[in-house]
SEPA-896544 format. One record per atom (N, C-alpha, C): x, y, z. Coordinates in steps of 0.1 Angstrom, whole numbers, padded with zeros to 4 digits, always signed. Layout:
N
XYZ
...
***
This chain:
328
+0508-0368+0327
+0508-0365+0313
+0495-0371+0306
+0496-0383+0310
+0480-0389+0303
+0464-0384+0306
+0467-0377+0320
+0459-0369+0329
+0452-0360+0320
+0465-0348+0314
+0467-0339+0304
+0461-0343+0293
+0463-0348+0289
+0460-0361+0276
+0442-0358+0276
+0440-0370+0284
+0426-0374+0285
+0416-0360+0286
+0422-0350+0290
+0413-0338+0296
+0415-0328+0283
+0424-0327+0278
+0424-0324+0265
+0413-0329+0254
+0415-0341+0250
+0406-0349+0243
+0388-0347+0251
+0388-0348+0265
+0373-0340+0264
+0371-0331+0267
+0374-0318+0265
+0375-0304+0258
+0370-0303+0247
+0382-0310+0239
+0377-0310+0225
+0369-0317+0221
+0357-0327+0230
+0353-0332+0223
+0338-0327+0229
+0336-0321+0242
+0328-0315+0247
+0327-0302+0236
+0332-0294+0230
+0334-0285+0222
+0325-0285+0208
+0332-0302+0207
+0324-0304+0187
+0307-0305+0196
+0305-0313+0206
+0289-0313+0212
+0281-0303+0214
+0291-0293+0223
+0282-0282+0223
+0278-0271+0208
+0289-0274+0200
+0288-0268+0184
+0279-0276+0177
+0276-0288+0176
+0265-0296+0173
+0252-0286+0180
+0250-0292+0192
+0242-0284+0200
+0235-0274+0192
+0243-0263+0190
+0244-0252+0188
+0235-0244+0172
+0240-0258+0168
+0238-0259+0150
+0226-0262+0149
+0224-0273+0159
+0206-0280+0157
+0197-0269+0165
+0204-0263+0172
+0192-0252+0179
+0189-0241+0168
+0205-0236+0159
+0199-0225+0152
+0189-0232+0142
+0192-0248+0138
+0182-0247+0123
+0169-0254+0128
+0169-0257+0140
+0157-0256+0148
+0148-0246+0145
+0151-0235+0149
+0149-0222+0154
+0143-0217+0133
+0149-0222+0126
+0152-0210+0113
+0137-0225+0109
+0137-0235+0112
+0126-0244+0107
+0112-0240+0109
+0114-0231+0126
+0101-0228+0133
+0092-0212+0128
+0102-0206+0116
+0097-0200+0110
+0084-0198+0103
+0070-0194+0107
+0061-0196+0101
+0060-0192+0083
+0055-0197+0073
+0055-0190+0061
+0046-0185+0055
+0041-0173+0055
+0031-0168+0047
+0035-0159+0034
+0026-0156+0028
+0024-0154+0016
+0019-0139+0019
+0024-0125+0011
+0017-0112+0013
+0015-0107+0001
+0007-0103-0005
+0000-0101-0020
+0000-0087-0020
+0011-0081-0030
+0013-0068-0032
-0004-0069-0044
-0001-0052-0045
-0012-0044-0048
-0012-0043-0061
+0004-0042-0068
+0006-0035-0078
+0022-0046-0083
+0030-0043-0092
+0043-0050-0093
+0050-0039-0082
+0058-0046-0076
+0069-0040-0072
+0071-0027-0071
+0072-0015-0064
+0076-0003-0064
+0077+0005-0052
+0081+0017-0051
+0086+0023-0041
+0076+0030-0028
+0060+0025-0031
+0050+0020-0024
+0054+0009-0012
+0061+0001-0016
+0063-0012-0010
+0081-0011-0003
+0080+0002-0001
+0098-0004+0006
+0097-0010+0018
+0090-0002+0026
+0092-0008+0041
+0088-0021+0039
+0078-0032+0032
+0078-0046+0030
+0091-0047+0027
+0098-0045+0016
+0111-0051+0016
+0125-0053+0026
+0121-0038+0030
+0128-0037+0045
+0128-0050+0054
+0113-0049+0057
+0107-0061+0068
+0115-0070+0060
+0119-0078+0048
+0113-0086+0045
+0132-0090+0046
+0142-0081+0048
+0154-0082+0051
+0158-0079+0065
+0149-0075+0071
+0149-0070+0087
+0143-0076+0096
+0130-0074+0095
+0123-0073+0111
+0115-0085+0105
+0105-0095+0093
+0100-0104+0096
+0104-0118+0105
+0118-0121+0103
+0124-0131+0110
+0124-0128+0124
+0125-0114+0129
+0126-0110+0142
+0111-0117+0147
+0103-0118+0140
+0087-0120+0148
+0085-0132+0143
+0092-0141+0134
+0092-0156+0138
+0082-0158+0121
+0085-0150+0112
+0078-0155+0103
+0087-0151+0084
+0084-0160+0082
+0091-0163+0067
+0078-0158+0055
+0084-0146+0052
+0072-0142+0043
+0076-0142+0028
+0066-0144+0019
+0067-0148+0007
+0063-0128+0005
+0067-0120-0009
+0063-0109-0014
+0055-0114-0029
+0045-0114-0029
+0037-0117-0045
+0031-0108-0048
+0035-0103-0063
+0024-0097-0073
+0009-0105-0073
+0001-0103-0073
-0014-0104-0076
-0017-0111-0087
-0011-0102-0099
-0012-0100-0112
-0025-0089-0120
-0032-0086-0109
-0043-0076-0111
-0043-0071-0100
-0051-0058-0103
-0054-0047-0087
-0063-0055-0080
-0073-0062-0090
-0085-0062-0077
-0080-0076-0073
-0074-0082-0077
-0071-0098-0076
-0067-0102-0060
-0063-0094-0058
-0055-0097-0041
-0065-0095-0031
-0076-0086-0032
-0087-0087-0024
-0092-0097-0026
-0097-0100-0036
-0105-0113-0039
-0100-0124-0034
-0088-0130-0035
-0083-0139-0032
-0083-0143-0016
-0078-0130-0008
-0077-0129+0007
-0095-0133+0014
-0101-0125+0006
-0114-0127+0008
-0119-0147+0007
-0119-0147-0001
-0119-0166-0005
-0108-0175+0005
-0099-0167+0014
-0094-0178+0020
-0078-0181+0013
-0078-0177-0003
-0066-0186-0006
-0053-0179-0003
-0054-0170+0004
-0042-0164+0009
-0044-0160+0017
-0037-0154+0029
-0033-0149+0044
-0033-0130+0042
-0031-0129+0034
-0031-0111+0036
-0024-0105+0023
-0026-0093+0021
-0020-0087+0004
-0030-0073+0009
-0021-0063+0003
-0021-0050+0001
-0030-0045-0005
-0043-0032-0002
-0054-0032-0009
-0055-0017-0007
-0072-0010-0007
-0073+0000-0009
-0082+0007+0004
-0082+0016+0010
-0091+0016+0020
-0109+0020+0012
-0108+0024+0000
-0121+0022-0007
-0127+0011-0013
-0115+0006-0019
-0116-0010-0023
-0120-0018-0008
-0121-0020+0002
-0124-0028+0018
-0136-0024+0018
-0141-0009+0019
-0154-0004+0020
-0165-0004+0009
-0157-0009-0003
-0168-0015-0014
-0171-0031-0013
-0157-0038-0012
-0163-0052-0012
-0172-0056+0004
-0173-0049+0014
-0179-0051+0026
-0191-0048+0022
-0195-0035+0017
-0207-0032+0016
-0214-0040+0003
-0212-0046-0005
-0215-0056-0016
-0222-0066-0012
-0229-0065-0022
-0243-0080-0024
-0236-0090-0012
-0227-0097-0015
-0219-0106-0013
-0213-0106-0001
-0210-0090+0005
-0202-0087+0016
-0191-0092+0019
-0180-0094+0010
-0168-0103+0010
-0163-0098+0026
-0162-0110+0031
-0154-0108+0046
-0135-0102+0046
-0135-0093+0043
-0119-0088+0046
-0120-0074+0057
-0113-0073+0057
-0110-0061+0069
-0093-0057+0070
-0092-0043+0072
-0079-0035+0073
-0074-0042+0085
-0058-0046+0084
-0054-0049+0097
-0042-0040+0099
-0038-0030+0091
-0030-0022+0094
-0030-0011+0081
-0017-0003+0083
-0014+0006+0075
-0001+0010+0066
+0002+0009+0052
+0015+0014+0050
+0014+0028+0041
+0003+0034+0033
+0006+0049+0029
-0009+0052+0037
-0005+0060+0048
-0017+0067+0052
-0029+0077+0046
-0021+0090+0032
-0030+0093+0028
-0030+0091+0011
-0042+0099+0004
-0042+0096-0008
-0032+0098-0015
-0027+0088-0027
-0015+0094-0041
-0023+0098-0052
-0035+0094-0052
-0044+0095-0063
-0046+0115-0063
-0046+0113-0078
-0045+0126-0081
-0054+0135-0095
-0055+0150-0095
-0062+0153-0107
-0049+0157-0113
-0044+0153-0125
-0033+0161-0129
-0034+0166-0144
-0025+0175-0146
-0023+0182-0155
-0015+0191-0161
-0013+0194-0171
+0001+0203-0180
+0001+0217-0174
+0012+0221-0173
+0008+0237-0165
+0007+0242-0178
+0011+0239-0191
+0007+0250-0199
-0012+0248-0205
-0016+0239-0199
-0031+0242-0197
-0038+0256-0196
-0030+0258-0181
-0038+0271-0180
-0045+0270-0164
-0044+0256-0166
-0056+0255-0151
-0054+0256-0145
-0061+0264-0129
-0054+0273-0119
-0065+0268-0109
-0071+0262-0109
-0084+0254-0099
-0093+0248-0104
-0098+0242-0100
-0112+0230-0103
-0118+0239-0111
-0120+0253-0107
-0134+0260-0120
-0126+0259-0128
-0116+0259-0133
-0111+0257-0148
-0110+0244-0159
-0118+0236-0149
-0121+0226-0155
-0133+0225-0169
-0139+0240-0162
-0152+0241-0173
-0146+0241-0187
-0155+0233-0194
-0151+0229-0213
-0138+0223-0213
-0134+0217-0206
-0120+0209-0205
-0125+0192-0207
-0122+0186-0213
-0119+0174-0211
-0113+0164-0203
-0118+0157-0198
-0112+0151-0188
-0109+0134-0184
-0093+0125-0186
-0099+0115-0190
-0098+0109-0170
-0099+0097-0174
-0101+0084-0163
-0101+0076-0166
-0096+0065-0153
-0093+0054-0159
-0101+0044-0149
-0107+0044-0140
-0114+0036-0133
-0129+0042-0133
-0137+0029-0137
-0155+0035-0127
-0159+0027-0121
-0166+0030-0111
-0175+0042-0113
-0165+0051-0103
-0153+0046-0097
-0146+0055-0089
-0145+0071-0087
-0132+0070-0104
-0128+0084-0106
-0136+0091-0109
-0152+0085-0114
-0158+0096-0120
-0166+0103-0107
-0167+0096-0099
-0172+0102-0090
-0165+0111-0083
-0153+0106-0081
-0144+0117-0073
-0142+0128-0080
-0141+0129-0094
-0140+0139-0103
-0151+0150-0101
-0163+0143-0102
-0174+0151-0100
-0176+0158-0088
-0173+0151-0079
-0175+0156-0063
-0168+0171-0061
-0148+0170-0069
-0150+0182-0069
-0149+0192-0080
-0154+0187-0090
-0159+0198-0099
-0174+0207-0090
-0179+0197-0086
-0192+0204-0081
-0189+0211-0066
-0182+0207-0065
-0175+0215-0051
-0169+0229-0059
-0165+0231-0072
-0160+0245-0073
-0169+0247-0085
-0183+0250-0081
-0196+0253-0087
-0196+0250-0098
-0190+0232-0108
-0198+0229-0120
-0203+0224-0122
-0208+0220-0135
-0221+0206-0131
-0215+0197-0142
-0221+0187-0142
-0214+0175-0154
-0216+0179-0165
-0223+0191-0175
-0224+0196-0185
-0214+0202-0189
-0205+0202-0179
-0196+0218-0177
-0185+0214-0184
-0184+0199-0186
-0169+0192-0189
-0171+0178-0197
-0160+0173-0200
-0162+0163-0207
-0155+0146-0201
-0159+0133-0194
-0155+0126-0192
-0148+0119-0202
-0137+0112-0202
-0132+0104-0213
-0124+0091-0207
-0133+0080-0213
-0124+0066-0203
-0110+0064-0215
-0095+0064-0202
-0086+0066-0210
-0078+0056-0209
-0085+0043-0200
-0078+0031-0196
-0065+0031-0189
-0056+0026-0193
-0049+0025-0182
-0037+0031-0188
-0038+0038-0204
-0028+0045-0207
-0034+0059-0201
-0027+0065-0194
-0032+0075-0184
-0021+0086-0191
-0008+0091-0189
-0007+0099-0197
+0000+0105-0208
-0002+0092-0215
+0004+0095-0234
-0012+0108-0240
-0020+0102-0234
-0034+0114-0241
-0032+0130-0236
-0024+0127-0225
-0026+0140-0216
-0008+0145-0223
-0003+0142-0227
+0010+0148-0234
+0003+0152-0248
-0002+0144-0255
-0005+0145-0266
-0017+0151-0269
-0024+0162-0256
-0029+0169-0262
-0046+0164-0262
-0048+0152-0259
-0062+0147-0262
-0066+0149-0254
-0065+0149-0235
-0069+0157-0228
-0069+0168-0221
-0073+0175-0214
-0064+0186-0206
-0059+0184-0193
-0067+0172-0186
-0065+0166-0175
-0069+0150-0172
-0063+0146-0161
-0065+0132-0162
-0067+0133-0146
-0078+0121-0144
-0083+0113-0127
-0076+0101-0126
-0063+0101-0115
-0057+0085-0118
-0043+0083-0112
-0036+0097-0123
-0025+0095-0120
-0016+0093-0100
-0008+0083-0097
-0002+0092-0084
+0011+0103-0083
+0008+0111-0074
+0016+0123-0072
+0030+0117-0072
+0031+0105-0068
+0046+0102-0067
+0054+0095-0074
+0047+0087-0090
+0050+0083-0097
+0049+0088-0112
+0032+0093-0114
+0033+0098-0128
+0037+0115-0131
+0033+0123-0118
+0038+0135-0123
+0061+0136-0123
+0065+0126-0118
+0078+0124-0118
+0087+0118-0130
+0074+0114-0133
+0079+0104-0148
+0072+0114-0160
+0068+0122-0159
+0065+0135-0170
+0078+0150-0167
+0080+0142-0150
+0094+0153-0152
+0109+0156-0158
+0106+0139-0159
+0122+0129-0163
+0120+0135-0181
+0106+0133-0182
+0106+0135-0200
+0105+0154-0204
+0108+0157-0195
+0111+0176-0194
+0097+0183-0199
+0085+0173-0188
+0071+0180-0194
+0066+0188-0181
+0066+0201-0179
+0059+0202-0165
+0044+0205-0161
+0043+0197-0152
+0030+0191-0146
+0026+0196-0133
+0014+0194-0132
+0012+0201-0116
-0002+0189-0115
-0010+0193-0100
-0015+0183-0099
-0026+0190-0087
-0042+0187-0085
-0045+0189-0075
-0047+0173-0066
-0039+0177-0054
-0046+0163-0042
-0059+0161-0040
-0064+0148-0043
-0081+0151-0038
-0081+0157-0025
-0081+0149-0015
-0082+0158+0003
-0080+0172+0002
-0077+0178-0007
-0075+0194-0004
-0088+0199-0015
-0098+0188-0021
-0106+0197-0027
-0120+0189-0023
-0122+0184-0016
-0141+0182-0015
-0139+0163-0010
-0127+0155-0011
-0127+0143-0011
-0121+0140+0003
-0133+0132+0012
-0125+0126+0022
-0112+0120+0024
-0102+0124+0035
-0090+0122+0035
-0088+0104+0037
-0085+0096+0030
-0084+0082+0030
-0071+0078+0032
-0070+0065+0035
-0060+0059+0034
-0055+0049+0018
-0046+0051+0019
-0041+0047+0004
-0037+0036+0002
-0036+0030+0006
-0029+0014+0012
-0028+0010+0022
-0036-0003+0024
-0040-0008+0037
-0036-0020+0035
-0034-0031+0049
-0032-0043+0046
-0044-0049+0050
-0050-0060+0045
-0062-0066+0046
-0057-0083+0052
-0071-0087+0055
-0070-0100+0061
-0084-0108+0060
-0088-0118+0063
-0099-0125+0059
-0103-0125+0070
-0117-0123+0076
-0123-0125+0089
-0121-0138+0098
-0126-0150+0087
-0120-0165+0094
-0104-0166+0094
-0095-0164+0091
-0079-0159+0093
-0078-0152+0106
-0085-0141+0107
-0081-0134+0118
-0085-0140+0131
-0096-0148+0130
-0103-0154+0139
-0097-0162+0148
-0085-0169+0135
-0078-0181+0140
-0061-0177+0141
-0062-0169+0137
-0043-0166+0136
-0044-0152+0137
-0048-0144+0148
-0044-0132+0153
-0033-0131+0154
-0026-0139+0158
-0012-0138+0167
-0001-0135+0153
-0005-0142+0147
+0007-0144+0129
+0001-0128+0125
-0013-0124+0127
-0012-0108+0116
-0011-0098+0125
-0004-0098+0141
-0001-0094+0148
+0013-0091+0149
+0019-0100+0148
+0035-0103+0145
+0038-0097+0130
+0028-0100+0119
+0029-0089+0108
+0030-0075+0106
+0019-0072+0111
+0022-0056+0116
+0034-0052+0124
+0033-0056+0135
+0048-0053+0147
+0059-0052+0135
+0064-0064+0124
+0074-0063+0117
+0071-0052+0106
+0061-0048+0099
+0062-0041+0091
+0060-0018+0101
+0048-0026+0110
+0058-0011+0116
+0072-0003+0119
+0083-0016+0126
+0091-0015+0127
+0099-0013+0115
+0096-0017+0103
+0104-0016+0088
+0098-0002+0084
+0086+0005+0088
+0083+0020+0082
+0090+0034+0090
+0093+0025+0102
+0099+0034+0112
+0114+0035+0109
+0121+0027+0105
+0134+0022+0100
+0132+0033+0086
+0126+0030+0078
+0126+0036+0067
+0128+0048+0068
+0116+0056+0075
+0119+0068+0079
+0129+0075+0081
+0133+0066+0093
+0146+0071+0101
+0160+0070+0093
+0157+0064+0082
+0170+0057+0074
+0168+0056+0061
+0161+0064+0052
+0157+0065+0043
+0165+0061+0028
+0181+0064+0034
+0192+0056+0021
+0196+0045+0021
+0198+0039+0034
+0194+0023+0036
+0186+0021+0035
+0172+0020+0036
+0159+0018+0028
+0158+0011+0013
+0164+0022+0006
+0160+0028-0006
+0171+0018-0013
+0181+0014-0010
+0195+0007-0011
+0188-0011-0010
+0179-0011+0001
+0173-0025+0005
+0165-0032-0006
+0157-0018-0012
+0149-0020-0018
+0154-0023-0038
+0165-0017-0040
+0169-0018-0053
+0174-0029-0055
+0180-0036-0040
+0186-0050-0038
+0180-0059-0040
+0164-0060-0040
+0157-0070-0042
+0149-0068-0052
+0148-0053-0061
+0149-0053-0074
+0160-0045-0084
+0168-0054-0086
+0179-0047-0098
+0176-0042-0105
+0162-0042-0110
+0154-0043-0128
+0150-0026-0123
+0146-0024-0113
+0137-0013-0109
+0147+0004-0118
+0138+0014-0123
+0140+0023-0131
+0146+0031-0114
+0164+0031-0116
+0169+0041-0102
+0162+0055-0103
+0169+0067-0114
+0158+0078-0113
+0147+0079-0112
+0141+0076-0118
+0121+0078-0114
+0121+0076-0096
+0125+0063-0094
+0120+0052-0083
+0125+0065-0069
+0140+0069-0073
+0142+0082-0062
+0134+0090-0063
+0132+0093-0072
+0123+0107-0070
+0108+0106-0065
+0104+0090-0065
+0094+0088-0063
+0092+0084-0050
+0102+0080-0047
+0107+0080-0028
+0108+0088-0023
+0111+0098-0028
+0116+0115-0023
+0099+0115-0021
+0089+0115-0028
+0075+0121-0030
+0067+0113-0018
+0072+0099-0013
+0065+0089-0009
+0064+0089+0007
+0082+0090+0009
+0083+0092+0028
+0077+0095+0032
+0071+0107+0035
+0066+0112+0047
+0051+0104+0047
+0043+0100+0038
+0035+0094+0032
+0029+0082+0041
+0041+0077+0040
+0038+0060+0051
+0037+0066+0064
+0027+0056+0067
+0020+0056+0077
+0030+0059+0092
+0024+0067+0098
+0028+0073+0112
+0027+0064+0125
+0016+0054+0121
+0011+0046+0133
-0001+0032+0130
+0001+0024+0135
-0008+0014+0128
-0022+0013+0139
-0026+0023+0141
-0037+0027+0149
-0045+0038+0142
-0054+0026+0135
-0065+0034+0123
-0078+0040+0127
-0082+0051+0124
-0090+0062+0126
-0104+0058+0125
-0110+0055+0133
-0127+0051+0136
-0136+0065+0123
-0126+0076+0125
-0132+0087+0120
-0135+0087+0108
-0120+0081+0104
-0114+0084+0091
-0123+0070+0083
-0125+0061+0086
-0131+0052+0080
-0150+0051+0080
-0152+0061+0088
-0166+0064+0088
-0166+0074+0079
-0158+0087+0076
-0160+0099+0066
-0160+0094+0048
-0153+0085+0050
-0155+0076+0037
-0169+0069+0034
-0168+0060+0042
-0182+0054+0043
-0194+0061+0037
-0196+0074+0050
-0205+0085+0047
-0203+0088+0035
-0196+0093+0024
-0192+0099+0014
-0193+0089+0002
-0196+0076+0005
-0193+0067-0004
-0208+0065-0007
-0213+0061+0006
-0231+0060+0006
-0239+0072-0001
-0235+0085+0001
-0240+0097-0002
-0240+0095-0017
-0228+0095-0020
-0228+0092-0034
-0229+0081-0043
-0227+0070-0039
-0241+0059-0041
-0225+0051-0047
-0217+0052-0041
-0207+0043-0046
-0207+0027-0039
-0216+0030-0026
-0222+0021-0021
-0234+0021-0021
-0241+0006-0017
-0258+0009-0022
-0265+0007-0004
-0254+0000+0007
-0259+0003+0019
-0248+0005+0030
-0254+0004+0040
-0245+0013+0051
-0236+0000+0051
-0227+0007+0059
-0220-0003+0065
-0208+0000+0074
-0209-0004+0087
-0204-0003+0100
-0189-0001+0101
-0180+0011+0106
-0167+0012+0106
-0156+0000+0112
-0167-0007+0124
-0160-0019+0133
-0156-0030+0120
-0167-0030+0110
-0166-0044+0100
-0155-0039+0087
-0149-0029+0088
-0137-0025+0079
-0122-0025+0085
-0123-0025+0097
-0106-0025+0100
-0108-0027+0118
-0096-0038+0122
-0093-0036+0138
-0079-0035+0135
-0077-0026+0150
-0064-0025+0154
-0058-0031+0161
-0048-0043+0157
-0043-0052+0161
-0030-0049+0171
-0022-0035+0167
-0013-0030+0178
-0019-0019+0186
-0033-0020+0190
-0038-0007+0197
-0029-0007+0214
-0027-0013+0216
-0022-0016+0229
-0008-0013+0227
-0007-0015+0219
+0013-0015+0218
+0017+0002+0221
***
C-alpha cells in the first residue's frame, strides 16, 4: 500500500515538473521573439491586409514580434528607414528610385513586394465625355503631387498627340475629389483605382478611370518594402524571416480572402466596412504574386525617370532592390 502511496505522490509530482518545464520553455520561446517596428505608408487600410494577416499568423511563425506604425507622413517612413531609426516601412518603387538617385543618395533598397502594380490613376466623371487621353485637350486637370503627377500626366497626354498648351494643370492638394465632383476639374492625377473611384460609387457618382501602364507609363510596383543598407548588412536573416512571413500572409490572403478581410476589420473596428470591401474586391489580385523582383521592371523605371528628368542621374537597378527569397 505505501508502495502505491509513494509512486503515486511521484507521478504527481513528476507531472507539476514536467508542466513547469513546459511553461518555462513556452515563455522562453515567446521572450526569444525578436521586435521590430514596420512603418506603414499611409494610416491603416485595405493596402495593408496581408501585414495584418502576418501580424495574426505567420510573424510569430519566423520568430519575430512586429510592431504595425503609421509614419504620420508619406514621405516620413523612407526617411526615417534611410537614417537608421527604424528597421523597415512600406514605400514606393519611385519614391526608392528618387531618394537613391539624390544629391544625398539616401541608402534604402526594396527588399520585397506587397501590391505589385500601379493604383495610381487618371480619373474622371463619365458624364465628362472623355473617351481617351486626346480628350484631355482644353480640359483641366488637377494633381496632387510634383513634380511626379505632372509628369506622368504629361507623358501620356503626349503619348495621345498633346502638348502642355493643350490642357490645363491645377495643384489640387490632397483634396483630390471634392473639385472633381464639383465641377472645377474635368479630371484628376492621383486618385487610386481601389479606393477613390469606390468612394465616388458609394456617393451614386459614376466614374471611370484610365490605369497609367495601359497608356505610355512604365509598369511599376506600387508598394514595396524597404530597408536600410547598413540593416541589411547586419540583419539579413530578420528581413528574411520578414518577407517569408509576409509572403506567406499574401498567399493566405489570396487563397482566403473572407478570412483575410475578417483579420483585418479585427484589428481595425474604426475601418469604413463598405468602401474598405469594395476596395478589397479592387485590391486582390493586386498583391504581389511573388517576392522575386524584376531587374527589368526596375530598370524601365529608372530609364523613364532619367529620360524625363525626374531624376538628374543614372542609377544602377542592383542599388534599388535585392531578392532576399530568390532561392526559396
Amino acid at each position: 500500500m505505501k508502495t502505491v502511496y509513494y509512486l503515486t505522490i511521484f507521478i504527481c509530482s513528476m507531472a507539476i515538473i514536467v508542466g513547469l518545464i513546459d511553461s518555462n520553455a513556452d515563455n522562453h520561446l515567446e521572450t526569444k521573439l525578436q521586435e521590430v517596428t514596420l512603418l506603414l505608408d499611409w494610416v491603416e487600410n485595405i493596402d495593408h491586409v496581408p501585414l495584418f494577416v502576418a501580424k495574426q499568423q505567420t510573424f510569430k511563425k519566423h520568430g519575430l514580434e512586429v510592431e504595425l506604425q503609421w509614419g504620420g507622413d508619406p514621405d516620413a517612413p523612407l526617411k526615417l528607414v534611410a537614417a537608421g531609426k527604424y528597421p523597415f516601412a512600406v514605400s514606393y518603387q519611385h519614391s526608392v528610385t528618387i531618394a537613391r538617385a539624390s544629391k544625398e543618395e539616401l541608402p534604402v533598397k526594396s527588399i520585397g513586394l506587397l501590391v505589385e502594380h500601379p493604383l495610381n490613376t487618371i480619373t474622371f466623371l463619365k458624364k465628362s465625355g472623355i473617351k481617351t487621353p486626346a480628350d484631355f485637350k482644353g480640359k483641366k486637370i488637377g494633381y496632387t503631387v510634383a513634380p511626379l503627377d505632372v509628369l506622368l500626366f504629361n507623358t501620356i497626354a503626349a503619348n495621345a498627340g498633346l502638348s502642355e498648351d493643350d490642357y490645363d494643370l491645377i495643384n489640387v492638394g490632397t483634396n483630390i475629389i471634392a473639385p472633381l465632383v464639383h465641377d472645377q476639374i474635368h479630371a484628376v492625377i492621383g486618385p487610386f483605382r481601389n479606393y477613390e473611384i469606390n468612394l465616388l460609387k458609394l456617393e451614386g457618382i459614376e466614374a471611370d478611370f484610365f490605369p497609367l501602364e495601359e497608356h505610355g507609363i512604365p509598369d511599376y510596383y506600387e508598394l514595396v518594402l524597404i530597408s536600410n543598407d547598413d540593416y541589411l548588412n547586419q540583419n539579413s536573416d530578420t528581413a528574411k524571416k520578414l518577407m517569408m512571413a509576409i509572403q506567406e500572409a499574401i498567399e493566405f490572403t489570396k487563397k482566403n480572402p473572407d478570412d483575410a478581410l475578417q483579420m483585418f476589420f479585427k484589428a481595425n473596428p474604426n475601418a469604413k466596412k463598405e468602401l474598405e470591401e469594395l476596395a478589397f474586391r479592387d485590391t486582390i489580385d493586386l498583391f504581389a504574386t511573388t517576392q522575386v523582383q524584376s531587374k527589368e521592371k526596375w530598370d524601365a523605371f529608372t530609364k523613364f525617370a532619367l529620360k524625363n528628368k525626374l531624376i538628374t542621374k543614372e542609377v544602377k537597378a542592383e542599388d534599388l532592390f535585392v531578392n532576399l527569397l530568390d532561392e526559396e
